[in-house]
PDB file of N, CA, C and O in Angstrom:
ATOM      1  N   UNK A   1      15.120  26.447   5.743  1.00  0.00           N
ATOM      2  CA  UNK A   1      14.112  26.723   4.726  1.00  0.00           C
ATOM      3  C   UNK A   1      14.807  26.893   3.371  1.00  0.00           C
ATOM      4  O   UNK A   1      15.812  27.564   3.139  1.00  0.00           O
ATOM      5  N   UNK A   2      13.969  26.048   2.394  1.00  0.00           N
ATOM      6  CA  UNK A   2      14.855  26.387   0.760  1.00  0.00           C
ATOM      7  C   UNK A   2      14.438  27.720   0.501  1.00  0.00           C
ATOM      8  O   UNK A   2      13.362  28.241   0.797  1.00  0.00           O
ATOM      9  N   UNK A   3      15.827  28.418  -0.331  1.00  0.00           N
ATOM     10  CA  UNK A   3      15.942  29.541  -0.645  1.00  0.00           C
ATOM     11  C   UNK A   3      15.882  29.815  -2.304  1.00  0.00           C
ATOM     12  O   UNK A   3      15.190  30.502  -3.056  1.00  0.00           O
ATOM     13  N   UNK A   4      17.049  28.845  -2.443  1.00  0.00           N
ATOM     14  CA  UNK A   4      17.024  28.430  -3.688  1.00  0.00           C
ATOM     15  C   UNK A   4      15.869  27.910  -4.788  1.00  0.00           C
ATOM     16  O   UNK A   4      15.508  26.745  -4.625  1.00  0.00           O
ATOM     17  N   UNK A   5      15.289  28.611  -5.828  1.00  0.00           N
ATOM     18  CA  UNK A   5      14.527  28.335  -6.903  1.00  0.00           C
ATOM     19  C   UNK A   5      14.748  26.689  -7.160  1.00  0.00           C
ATOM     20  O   UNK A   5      13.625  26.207  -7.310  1.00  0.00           O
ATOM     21  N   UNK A   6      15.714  25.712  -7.259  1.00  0.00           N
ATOM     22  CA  UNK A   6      16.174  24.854  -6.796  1.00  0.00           C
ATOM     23  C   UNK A   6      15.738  23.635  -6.448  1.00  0.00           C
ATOM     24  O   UNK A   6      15.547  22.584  -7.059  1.00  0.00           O
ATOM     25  N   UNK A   7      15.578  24.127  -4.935  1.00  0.00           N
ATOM     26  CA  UNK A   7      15.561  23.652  -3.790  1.00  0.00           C
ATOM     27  C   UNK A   7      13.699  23.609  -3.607  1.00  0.00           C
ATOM     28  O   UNK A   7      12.887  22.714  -3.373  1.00  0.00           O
ATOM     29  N   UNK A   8      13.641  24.631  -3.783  1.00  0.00           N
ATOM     30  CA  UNK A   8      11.671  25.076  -3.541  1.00  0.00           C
ATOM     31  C   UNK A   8      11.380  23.761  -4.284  1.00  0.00           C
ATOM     32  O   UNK A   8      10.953  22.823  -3.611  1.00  0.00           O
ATOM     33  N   UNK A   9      11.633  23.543  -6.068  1.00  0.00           N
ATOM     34  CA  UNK A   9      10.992  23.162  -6.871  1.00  0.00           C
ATOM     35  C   UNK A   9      11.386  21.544  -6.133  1.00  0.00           C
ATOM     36  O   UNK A   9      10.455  20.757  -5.966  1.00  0.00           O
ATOM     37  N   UNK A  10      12.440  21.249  -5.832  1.00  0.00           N
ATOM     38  CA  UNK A  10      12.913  19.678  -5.238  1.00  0.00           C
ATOM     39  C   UNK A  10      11.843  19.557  -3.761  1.00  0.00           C
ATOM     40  O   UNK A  10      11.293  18.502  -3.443  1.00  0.00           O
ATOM     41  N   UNK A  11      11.745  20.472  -3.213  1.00  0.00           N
ATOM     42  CA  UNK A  11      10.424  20.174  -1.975  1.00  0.00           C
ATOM     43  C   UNK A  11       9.213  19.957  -2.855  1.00  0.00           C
ATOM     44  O   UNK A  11       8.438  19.065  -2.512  1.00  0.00           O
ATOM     45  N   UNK A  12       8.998  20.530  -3.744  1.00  0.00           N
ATOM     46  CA  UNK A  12       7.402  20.108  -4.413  1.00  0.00           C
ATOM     47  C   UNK A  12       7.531  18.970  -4.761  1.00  0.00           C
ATOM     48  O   UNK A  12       6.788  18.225  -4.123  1.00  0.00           O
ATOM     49  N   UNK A  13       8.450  18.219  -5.861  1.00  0.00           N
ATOM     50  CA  UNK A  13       8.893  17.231  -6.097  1.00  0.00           C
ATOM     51  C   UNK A  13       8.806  15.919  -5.443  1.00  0.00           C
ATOM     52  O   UNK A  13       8.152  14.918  -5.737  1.00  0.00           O
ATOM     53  N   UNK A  14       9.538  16.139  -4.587  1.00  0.00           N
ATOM     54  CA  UNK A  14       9.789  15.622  -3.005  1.00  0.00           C
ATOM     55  C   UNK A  14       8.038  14.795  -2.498  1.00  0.00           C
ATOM     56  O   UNK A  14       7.657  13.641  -2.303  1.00  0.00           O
ATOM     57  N   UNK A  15       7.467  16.027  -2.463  1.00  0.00           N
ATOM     58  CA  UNK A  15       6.275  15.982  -1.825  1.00  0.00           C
ATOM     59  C   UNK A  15       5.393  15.175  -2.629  1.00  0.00           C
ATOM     60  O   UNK A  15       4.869  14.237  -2.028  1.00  0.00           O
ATOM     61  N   UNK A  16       5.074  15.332  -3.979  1.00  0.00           N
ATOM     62  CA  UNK A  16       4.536  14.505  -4.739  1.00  0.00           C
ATOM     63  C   UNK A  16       4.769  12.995  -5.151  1.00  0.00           C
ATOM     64  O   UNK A  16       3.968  12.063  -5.213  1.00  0.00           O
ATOM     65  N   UNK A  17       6.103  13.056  -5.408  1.00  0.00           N
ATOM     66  CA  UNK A  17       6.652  11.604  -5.561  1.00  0.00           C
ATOM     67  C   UNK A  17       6.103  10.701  -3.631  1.00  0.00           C
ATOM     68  O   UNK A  17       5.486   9.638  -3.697  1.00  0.00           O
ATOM     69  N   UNK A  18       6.299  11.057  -2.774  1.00  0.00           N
ATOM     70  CA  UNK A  18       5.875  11.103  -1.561  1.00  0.00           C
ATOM     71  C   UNK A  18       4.755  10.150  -1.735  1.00  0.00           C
ATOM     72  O   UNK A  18       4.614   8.947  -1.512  1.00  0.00           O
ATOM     73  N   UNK A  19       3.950  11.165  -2.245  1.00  0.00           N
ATOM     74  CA  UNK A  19       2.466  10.762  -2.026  1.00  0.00           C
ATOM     75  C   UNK A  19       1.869   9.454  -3.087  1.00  0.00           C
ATOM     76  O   UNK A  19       0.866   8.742  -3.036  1.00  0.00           O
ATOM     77  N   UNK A  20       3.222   9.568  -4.200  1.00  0.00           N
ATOM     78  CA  UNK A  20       2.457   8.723  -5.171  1.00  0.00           C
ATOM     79  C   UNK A  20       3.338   7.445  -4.791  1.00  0.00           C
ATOM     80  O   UNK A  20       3.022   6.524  -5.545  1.00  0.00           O
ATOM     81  N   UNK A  21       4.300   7.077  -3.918  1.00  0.00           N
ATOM     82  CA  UNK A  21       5.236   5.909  -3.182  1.00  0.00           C
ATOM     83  C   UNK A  21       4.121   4.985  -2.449  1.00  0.00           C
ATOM     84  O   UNK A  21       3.806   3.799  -2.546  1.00  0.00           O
ATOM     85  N   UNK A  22       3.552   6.377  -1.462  1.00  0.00           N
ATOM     86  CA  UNK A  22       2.591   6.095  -0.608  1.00  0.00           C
ATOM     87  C   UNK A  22       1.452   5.139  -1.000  1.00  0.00           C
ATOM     88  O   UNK A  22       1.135   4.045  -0.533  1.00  0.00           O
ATOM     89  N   UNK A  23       0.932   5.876  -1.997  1.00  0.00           N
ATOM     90  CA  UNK A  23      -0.172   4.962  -2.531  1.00  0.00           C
ATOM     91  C   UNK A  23       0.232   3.753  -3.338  1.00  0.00           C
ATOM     92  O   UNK A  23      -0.648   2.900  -3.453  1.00  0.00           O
ATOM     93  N   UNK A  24       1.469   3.496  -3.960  1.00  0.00           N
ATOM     94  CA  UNK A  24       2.068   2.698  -4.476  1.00  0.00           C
ATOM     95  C   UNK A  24       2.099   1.211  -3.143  1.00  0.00           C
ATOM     96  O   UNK A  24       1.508   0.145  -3.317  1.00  0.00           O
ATOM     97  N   UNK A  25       2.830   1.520  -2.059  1.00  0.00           N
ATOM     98  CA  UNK A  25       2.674   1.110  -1.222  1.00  0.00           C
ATOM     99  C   UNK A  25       1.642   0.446  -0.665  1.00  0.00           C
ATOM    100  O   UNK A  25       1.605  -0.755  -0.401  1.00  0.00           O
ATOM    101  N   UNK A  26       1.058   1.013  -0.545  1.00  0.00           N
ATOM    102  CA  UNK A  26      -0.709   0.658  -0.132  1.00  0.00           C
ATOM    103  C   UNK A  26      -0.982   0.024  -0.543  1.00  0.00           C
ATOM    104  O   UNK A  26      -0.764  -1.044   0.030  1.00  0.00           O
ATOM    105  N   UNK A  27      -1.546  -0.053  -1.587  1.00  0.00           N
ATOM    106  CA  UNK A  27      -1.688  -0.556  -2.705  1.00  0.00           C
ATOM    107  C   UNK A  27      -1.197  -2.482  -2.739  1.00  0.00           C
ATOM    108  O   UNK A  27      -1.889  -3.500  -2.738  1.00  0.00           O
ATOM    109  N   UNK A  28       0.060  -2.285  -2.762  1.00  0.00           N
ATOM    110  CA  UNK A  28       0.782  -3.838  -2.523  1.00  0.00           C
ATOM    111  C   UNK A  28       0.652  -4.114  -1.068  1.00  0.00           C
ATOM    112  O   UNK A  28       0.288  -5.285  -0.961  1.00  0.00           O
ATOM    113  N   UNK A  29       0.761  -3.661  -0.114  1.00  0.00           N
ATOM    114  CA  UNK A  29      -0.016  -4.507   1.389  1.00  0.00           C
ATOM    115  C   UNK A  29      -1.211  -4.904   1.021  1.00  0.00           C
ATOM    116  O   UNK A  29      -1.449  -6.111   0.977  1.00  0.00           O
ATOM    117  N   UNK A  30      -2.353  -3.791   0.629  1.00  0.00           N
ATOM    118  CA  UNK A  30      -3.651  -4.560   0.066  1.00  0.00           C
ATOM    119  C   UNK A  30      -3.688  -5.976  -0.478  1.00  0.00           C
ATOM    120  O   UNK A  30      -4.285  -6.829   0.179  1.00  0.00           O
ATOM    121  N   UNK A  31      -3.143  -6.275  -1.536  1.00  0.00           N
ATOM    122  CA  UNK A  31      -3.025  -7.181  -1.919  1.00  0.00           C
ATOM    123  C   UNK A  31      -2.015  -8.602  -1.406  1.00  0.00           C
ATOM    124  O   UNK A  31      -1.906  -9.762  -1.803  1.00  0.00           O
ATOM    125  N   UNK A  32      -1.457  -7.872  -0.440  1.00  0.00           N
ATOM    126  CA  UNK A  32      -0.256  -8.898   0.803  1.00  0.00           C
ATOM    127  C   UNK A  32      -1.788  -9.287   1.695  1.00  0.00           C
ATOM    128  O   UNK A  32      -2.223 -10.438   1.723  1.00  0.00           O
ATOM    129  N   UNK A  33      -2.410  -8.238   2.319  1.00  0.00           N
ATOM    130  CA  UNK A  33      -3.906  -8.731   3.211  1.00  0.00           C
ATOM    131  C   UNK A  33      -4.561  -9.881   2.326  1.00  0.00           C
ATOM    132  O   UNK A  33      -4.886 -10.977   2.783  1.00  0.00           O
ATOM    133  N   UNK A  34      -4.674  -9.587   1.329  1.00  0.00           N
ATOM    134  CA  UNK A  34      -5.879  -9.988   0.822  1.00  0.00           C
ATOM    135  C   UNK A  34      -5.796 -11.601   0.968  1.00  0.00           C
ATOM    136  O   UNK A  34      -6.568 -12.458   1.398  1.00  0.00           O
ATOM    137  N   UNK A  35      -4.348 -11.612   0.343  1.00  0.00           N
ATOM    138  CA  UNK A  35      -3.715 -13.561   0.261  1.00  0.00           C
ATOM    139  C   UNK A  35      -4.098 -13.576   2.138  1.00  0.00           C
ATOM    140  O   UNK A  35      -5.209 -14.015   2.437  1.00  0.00           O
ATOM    141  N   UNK A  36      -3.459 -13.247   2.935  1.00  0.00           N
ATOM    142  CA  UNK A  36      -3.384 -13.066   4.472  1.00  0.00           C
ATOM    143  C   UNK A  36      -4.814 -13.532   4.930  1.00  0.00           C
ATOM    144  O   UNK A  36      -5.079 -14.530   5.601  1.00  0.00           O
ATOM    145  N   UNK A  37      -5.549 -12.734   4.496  1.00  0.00           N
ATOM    146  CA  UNK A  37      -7.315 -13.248   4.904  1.00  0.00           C
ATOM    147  C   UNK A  37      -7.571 -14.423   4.385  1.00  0.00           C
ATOM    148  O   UNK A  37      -8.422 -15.103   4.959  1.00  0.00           O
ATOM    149  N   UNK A  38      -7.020 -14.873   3.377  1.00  0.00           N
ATOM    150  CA  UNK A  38      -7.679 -15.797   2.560  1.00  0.00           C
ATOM    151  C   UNK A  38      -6.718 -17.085   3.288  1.00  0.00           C
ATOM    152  O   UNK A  38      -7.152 -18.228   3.143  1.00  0.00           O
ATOM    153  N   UNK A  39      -5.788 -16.943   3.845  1.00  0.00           N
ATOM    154  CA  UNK A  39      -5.264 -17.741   4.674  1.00  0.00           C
ATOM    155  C   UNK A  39      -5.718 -17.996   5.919  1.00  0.00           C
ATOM    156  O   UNK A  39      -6.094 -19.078   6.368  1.00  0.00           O
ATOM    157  N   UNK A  40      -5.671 -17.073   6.389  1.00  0.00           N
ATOM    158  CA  UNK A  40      -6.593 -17.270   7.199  1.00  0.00           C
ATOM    159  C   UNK A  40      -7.920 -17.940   7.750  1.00  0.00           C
ATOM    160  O   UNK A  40      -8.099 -18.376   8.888  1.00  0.00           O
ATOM    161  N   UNK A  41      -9.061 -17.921   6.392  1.00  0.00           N
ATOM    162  CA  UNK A  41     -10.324 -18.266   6.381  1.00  0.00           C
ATOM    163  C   UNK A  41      -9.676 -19.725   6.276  1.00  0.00           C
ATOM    164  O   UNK A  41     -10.421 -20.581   6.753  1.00  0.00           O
ATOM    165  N   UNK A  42      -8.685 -20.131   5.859  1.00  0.00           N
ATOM    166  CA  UNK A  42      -8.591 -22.085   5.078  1.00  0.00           C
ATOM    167  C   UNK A  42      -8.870 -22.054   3.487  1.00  0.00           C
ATOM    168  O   UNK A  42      -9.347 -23.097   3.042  1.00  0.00           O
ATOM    169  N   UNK A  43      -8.684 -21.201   2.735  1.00  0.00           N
ATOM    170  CA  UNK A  43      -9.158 -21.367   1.621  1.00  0.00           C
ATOM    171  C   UNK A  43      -8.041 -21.514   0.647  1.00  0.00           C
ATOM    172  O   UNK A  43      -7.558 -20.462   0.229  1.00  0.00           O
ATOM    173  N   UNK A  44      -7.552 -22.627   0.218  1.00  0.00           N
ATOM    174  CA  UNK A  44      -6.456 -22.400  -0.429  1.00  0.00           C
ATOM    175  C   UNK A  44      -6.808 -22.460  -1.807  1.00  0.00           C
ATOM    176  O   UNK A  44      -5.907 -22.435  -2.646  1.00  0.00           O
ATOM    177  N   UNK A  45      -7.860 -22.527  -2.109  1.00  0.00           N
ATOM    178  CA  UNK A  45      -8.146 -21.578  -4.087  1.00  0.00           C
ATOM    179  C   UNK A  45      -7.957 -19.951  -4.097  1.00  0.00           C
ATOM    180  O   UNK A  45      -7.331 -19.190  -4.835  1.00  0.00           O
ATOM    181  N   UNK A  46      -8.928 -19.732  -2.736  1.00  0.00           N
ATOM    182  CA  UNK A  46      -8.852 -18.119  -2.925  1.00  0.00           C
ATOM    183  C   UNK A  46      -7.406 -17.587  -2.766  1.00  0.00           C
ATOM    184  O   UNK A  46      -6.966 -16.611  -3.374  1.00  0.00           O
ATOM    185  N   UNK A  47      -6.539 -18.536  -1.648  1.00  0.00           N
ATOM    186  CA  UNK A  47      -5.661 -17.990  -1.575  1.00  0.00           C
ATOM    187  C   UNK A  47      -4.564 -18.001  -2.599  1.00  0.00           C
ATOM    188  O   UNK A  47      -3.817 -17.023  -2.607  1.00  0.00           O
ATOM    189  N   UNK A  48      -4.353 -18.984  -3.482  1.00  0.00           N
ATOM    190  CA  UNK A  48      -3.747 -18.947  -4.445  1.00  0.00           C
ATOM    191  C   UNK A  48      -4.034 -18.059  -5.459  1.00  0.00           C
ATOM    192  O   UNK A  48      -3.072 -17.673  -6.123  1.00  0.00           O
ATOM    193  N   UNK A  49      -5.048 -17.674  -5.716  1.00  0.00           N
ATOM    194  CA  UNK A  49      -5.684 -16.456  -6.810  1.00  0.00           C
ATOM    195  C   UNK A  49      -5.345 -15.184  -5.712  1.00  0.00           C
ATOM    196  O   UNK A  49      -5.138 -14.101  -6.259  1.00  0.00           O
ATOM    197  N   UNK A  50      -5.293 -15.203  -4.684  1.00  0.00           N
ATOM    198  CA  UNK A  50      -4.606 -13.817  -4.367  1.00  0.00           C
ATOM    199  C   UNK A  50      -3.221 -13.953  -4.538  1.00  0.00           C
ATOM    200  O   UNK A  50      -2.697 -12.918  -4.948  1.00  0.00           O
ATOM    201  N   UNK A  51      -2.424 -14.940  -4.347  1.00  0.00           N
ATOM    202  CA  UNK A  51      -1.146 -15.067  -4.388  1.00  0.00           C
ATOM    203  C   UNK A  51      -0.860 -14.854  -5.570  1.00  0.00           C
ATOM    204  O   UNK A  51       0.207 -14.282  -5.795  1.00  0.00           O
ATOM    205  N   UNK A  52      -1.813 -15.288  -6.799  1.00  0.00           N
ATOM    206  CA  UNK A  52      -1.385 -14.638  -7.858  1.00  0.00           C
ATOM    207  C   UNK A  52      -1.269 -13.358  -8.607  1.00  0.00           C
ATOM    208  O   UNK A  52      -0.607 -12.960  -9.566  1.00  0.00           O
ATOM    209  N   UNK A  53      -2.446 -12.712  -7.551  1.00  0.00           N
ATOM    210  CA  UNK A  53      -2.355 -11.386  -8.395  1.00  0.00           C
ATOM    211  C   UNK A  53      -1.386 -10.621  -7.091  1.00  0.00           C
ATOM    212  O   UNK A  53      -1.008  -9.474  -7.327  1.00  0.00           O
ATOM    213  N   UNK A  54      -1.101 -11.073  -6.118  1.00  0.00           N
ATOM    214  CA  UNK A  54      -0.108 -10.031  -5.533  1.00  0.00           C
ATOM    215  C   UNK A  54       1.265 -10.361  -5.562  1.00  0.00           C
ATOM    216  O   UNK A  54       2.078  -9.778  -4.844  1.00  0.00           O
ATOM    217  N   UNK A  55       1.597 -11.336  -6.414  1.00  0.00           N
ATOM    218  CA  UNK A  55       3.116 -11.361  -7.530  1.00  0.00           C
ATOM    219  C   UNK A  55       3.100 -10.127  -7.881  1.00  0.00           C
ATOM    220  O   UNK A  55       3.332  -9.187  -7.121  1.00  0.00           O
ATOM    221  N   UNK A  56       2.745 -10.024  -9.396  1.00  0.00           N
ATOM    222  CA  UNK A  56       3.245  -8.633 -10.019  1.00  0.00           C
ATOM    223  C   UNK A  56       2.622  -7.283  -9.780  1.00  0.00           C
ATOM    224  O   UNK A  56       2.465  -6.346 -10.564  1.00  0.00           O
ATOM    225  N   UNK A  57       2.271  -7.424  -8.367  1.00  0.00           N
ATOM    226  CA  UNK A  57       2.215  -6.516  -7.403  1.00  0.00           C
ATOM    227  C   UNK A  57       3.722  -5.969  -6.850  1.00  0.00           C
ATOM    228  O   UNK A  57       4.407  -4.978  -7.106  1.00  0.00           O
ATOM    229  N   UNK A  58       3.838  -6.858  -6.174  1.00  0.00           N
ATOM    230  CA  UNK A  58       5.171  -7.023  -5.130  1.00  0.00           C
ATOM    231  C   UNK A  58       6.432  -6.447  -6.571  1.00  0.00           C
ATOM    232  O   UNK A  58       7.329  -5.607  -6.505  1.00  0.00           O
ATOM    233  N   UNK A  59       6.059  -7.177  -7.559  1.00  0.00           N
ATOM    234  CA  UNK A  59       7.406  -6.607  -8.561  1.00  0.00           C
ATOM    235  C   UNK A  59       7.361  -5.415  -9.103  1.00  0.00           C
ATOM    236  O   UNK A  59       8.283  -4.608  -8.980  1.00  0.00           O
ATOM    237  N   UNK A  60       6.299  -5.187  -9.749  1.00  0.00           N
ATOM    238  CA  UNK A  60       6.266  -3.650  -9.913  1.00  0.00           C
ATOM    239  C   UNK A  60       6.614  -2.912  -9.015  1.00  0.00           C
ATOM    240  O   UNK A  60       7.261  -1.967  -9.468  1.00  0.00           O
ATOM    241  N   UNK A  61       6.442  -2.872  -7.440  1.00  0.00           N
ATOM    242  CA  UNK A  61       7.043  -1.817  -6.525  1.00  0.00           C
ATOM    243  C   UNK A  61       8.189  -2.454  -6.599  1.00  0.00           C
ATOM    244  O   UNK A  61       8.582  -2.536  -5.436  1.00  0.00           O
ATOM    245  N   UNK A  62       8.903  -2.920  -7.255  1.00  0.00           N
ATOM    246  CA  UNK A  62      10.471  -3.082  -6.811  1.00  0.00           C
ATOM    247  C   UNK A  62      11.017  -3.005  -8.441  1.00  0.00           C
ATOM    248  O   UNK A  62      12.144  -3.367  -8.782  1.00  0.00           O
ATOM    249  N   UNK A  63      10.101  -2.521  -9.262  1.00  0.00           N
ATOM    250  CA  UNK A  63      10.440  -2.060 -10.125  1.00  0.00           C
ATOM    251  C   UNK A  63      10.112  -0.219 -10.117  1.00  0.00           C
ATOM    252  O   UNK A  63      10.748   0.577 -10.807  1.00  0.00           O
ATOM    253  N   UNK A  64       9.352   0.033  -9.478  1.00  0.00           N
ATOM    254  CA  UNK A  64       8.904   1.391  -9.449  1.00  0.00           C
ATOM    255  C   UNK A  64      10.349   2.234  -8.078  1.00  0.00           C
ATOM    256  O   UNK A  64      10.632   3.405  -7.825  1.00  0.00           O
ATOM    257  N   UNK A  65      10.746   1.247  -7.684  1.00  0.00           N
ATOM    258  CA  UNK A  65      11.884   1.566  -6.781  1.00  0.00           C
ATOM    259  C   UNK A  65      11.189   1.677  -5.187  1.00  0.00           C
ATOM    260  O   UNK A  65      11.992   1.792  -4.262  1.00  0.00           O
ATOM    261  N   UNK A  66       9.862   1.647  -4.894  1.00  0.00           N
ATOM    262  CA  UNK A  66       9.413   1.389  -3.638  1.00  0.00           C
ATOM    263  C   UNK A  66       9.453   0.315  -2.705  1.00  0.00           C
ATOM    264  O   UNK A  66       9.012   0.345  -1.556  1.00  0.00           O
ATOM    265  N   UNK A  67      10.063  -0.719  -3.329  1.00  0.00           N
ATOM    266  CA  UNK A  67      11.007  -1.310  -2.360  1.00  0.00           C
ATOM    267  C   UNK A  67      11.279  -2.269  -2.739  1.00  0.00           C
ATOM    268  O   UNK A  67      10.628  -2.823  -3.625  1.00  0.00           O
ATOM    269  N   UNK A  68      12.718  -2.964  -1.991  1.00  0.00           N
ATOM    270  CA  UNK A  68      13.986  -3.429  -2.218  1.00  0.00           C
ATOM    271  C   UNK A  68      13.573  -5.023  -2.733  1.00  0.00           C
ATOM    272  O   UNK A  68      12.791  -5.681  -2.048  1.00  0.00           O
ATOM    273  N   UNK A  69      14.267  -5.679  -4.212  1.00  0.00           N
ATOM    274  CA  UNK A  69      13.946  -6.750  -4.741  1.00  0.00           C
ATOM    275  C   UNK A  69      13.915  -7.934  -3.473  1.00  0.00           C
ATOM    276  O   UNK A  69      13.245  -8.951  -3.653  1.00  0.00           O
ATOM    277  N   UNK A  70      14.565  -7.767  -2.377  1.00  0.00           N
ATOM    278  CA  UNK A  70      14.846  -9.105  -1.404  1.00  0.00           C
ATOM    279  C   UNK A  70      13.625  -8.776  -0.793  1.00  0.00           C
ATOM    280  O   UNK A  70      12.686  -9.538  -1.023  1.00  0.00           O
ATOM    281  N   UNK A  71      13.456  -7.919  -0.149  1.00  0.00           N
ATOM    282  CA  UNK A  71      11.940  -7.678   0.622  1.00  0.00           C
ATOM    283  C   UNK A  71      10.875  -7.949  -0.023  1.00  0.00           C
ATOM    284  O   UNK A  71       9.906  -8.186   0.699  1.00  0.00           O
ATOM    285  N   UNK A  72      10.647  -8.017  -1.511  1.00  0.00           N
ATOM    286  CA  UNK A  72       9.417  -8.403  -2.195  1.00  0.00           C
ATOM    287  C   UNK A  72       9.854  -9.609  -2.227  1.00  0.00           C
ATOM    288  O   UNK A  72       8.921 -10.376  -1.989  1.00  0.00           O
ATOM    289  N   UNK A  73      11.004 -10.248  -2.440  1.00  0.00           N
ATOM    290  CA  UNK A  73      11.262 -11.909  -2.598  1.00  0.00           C
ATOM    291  C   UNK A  73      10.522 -12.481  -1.515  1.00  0.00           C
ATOM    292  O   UNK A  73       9.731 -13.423  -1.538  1.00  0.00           O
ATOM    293  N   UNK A  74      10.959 -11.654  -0.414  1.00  0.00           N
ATOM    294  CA  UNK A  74      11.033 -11.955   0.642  1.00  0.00           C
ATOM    295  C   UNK A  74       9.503 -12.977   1.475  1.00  0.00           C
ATOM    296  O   UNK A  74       9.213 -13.905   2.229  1.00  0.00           O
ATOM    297  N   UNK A  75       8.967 -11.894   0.597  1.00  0.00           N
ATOM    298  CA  UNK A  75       7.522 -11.572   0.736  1.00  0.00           C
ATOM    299  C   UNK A  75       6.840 -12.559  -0.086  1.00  0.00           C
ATOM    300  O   UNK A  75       6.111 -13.506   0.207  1.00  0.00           O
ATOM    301  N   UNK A  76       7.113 -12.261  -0.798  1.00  0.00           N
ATOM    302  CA  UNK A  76       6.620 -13.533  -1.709  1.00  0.00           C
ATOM    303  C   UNK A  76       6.670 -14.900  -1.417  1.00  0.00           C
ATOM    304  O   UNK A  76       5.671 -15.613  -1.326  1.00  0.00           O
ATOM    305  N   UNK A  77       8.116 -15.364  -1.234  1.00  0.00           N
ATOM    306  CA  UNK A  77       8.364 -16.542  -0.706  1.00  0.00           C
ATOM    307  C   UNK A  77       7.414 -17.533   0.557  1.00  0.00           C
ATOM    308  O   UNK A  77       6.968 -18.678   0.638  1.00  0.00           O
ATOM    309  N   UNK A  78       7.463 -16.002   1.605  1.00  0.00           N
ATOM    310  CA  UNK A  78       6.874 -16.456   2.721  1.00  0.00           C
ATOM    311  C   UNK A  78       5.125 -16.966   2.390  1.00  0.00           C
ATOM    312  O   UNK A  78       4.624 -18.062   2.643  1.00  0.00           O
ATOM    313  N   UNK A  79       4.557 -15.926   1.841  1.00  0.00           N
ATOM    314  CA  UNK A  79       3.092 -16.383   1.705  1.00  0.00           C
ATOM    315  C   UNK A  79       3.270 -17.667   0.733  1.00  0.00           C
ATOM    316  O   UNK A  79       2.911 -18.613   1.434  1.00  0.00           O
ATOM    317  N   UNK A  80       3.637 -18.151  -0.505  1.00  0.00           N
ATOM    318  CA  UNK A  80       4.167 -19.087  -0.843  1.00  0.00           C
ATOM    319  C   UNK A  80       4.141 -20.291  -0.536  1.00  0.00           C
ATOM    320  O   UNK A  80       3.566 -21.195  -1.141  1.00  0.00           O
ATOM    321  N   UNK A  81       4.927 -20.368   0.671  1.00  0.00           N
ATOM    322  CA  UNK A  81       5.270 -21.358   1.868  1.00  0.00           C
ATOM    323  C   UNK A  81       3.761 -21.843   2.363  1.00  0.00           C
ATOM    324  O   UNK A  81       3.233 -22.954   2.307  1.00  0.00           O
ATOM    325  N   UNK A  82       3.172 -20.295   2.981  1.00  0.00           N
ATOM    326  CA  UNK A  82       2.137 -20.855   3.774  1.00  0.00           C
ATOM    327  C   UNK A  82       0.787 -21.448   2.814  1.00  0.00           C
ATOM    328  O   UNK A  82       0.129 -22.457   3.069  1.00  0.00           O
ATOM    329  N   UNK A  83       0.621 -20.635   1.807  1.00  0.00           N
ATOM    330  CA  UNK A  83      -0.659 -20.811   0.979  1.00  0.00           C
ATOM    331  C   UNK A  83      -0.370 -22.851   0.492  1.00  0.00           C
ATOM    332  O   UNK A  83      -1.225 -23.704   0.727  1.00  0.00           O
ATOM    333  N   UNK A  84       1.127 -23.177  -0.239  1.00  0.00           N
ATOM    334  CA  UNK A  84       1.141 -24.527   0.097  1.00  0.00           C
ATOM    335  C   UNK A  84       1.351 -25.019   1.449  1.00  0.00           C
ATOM    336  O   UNK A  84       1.560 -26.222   1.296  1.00  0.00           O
ATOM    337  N   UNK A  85       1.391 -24.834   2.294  1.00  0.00           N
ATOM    338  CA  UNK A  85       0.963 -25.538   3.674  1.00  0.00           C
ATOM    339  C   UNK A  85      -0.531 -26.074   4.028  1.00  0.00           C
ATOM    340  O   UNK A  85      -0.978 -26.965   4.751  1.00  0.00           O
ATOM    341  N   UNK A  86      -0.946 -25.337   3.377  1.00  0.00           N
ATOM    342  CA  UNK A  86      -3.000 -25.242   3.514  1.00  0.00           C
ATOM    343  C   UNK A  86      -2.905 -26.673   2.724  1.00  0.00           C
ATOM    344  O   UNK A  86      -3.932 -27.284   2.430  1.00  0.00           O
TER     345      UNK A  86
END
């Protein structure tokens, strides 16, 4: 258990940044589904207009530090691939 004045204030910290990763997170899968459905259905307009807005999705969390520039490449690339496959 923190003892330290410190330590307390780095668990609150902790806890908040937490929650706002979280929703950060969310947030960009939402928009990873959204292209995903739209692939799904055969629609490759819709899916390209999701592919576009979940670009600077994917970069902002890897600018916000919620996750790693290759995993959003990563990510990107792949739907990419498939949305021109359609």
């Amino acid at each position: 258990m923190a003892n330290s004045p410190q330590a307390k204030k780095r668990i609150r910290r902790n806890d908040r940044r937490a929650e706002i990763n979280g929703n950060r997170i969310s947030r960009i899968r939402t928009f990873v589904k959204k292209v995903e459905s739209a692939l799904e259905g055969g629609d490759k307009a819709a899916a390209a207009e999701a592919l576009k807005a979940a670009q600077p999705e994917l970069a902002s969390g890897v600018a916000r530090g919620v996750m790693h520039k290759n995993t959003a490449a990563r990510k990107f690339s792949r739907l990419t691939k498939r949305v021109a496959a359609l």
